[in-house]
Backbone as CSV, one residue per row, in Angstrom:
resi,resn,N_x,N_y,N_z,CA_x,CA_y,CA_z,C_x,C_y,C_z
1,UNK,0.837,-1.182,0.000,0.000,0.000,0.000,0.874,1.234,0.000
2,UNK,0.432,1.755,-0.573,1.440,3.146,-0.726,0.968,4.341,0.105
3,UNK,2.124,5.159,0.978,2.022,5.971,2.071,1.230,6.898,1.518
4,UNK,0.420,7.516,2.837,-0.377,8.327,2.556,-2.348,7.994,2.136
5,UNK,-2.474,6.982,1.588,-4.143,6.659,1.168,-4.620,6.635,2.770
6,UNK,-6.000,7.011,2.163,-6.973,7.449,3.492,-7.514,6.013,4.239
7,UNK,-8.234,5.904,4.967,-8.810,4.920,5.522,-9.734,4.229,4.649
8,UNK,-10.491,4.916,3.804,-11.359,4.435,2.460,-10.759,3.564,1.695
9,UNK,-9.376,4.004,1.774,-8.919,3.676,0.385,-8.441,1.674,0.905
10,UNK,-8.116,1.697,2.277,-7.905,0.758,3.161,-9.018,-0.657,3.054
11,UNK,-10.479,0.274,3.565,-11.290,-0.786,4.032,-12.568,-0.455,2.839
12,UNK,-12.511,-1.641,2.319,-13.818,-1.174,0.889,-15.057,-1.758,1.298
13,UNK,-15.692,-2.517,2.460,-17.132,-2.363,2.674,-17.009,-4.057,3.829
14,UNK,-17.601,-4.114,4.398,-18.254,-5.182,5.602,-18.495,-6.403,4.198
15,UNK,-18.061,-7.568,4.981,-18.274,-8.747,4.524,-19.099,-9.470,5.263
16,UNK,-20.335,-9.889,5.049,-21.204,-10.589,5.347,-21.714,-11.995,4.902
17,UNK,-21.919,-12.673,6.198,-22.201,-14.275,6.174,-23.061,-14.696,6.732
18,UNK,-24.016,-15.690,7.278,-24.688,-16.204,8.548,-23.397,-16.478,9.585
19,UNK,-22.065,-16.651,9.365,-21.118,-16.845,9.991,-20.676,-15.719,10.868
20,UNK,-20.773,-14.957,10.154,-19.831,-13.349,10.389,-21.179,-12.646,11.153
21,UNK,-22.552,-12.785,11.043,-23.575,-12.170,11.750,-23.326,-13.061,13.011
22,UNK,-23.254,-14.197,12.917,-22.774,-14.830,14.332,-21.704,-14.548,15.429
23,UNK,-20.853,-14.049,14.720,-19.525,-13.900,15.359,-19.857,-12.229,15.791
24,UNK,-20.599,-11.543,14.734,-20.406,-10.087,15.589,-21.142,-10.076,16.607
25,UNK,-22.417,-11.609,17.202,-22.920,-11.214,18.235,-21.768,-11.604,19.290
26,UNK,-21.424,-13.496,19.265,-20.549,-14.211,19.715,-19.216,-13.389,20.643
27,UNK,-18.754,-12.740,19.154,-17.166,-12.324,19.710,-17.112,-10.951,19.631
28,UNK,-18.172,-9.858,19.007,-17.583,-8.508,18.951,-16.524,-8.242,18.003
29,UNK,-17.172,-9.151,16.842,-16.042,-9.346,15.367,-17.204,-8.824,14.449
30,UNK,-16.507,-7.775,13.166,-17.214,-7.686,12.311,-15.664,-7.990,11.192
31,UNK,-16.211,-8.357,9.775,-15.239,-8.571,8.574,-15.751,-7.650,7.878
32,UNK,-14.358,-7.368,7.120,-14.163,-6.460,6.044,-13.301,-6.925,4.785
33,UNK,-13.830,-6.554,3.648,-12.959,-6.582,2.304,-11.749,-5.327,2.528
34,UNK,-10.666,-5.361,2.707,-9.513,-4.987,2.539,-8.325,-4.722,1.704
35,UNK,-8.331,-3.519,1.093,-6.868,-3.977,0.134,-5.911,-5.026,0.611
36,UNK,-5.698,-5.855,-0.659,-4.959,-6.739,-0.716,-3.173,-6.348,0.012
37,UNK,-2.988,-4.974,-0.168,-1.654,-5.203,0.107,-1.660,-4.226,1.578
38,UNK,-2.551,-3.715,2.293,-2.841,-3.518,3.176,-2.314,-4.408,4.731
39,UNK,-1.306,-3.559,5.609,-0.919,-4.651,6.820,-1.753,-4.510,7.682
40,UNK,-2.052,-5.228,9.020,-3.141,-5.282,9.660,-2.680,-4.158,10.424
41,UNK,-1.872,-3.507,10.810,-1.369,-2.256,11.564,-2.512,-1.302,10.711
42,UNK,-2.203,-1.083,9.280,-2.853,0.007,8.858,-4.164,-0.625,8.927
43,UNK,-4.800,-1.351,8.835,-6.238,-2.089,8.768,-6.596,-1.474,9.951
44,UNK,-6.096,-1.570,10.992,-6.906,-1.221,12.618,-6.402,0.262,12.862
45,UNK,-5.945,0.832,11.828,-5.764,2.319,11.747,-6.454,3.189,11.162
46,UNK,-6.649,2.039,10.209,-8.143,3.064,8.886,-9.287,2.042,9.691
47,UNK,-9.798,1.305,10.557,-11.056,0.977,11.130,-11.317,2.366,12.562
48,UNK,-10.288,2.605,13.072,-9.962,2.967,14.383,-10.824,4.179,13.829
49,UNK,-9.768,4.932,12.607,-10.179,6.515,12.243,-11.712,6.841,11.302
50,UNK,-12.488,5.271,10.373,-13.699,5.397,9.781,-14.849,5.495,11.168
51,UNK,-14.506,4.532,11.811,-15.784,4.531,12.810,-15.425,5.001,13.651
52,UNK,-14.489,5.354,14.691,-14.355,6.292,15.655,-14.254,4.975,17.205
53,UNK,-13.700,3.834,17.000,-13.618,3.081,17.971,-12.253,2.537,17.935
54,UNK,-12.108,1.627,18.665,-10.536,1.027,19.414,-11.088,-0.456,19.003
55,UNK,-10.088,-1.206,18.258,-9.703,-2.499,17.885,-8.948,-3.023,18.843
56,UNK,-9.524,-4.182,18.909,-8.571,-5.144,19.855,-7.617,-6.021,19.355
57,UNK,-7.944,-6.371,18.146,-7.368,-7.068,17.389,-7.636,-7.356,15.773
58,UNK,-6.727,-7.431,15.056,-6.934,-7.736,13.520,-6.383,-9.177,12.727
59,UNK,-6.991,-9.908,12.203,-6.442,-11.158,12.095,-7.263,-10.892,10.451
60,UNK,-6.086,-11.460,9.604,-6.624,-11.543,8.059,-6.657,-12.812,7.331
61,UNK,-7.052,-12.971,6.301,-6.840,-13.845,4.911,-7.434,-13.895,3.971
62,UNK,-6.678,-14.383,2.824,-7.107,-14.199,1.702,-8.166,-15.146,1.479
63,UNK,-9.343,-15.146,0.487,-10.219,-15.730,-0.002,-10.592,-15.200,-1.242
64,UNK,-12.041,-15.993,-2.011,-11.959,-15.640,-3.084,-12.623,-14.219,-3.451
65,UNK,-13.167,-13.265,-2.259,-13.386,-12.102,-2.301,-12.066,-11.123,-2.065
66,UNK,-10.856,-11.580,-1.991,-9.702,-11.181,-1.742,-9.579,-11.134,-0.657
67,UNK,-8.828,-10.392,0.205,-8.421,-10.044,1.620,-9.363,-9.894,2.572
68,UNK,-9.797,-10.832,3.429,-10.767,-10.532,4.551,-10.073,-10.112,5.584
69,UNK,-10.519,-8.885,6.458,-10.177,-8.538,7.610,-11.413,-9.224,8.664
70,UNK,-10.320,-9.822,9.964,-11.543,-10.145,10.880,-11.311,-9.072,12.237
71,UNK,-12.096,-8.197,12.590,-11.361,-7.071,12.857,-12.254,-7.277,14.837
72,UNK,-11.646,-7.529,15.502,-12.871,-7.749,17.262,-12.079,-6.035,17.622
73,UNK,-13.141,-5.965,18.395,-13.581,-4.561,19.091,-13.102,-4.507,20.282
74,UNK,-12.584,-3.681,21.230,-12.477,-3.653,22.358,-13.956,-4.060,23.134
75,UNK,-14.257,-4.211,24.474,-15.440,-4.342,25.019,-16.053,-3.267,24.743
76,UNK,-15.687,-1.708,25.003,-16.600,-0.454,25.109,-17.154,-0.272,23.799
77,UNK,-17.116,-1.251,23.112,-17.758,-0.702,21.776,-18.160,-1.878,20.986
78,UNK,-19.820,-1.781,20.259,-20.054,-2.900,20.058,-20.072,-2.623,18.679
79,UNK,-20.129,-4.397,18.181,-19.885,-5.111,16.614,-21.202,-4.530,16.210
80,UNK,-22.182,-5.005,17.060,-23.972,-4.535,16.263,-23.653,-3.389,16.220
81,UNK,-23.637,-2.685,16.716,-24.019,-0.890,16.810,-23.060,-0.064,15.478
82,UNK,-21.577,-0.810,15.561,-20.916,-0.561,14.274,-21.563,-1.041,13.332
83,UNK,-21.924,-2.534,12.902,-22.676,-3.206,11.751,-23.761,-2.209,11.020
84,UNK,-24.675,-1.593,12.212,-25.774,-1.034,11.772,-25.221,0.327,11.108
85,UNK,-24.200,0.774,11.691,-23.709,2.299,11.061,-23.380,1.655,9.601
86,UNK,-22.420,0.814,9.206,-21.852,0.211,8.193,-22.896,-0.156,7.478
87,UNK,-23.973,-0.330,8.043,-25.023,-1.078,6.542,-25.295,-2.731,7.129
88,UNK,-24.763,-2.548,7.389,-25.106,-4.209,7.634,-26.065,-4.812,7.573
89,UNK,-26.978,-4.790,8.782,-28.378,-4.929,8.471,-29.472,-3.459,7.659
C-alpha cells in the first residue's frame, strides 16, 4: 500500500455471512474486504479513524473475495451498533 491513502482507500465495505452475523454477536467481530496489500497495523488504523472506535485485534486472509479482515472490538464498543452504522443490516 502506498504511504499516505486514506482509511477508504484501506477498508472497501463489511463482509457478510450467517457466519460473520454470528460472530459479531458471539465475539464482537465484524469482517471487512480490505486492500490486498494492506498490513493489519494500517487495517486497525483506517477501522480505528472510519468509525471512531478502538480495535482489539486484527487477524486476516485471503479468499476468493480477496483479503478478509476479521477485525474484534475492544469491550466499550459494540460489533452490532458498528454493523448497523456500516449497513449491515
Amino acid at each position: 500500500m502506498k504511504t499516505g491513502q486514506g482509511p477508504a482507500r484501506v477498508v472497501f465495505h463489511p463482509y457478510v455471512t450467517e457466519k460473520t452475523m454470528d460472530e459479531m454477536e458471539r465475539q464482537n467481530r465484524l469482517e471487512f474486504v480490505v486492500d490486498r496489500t494492506a498490513s493489519k497495523a494500517q487495517i486497525k488504523h483506517s477501522i480505528e479513524k472510519l468509525f471512531d472506535v478502538k480495535v482489539e485485534k486484527v487477524t486476516t486472509k485471503i479468499g476468493r473475495h480477496g483479503k478478509i479482515a476479521m477485525v474484534r472490538f475492544t469491550k466499550e464498543f459494540s460489533a452490532e451498533e458498528i454493523g448497523s452504522r456500516t449497513g449491515v443490516f
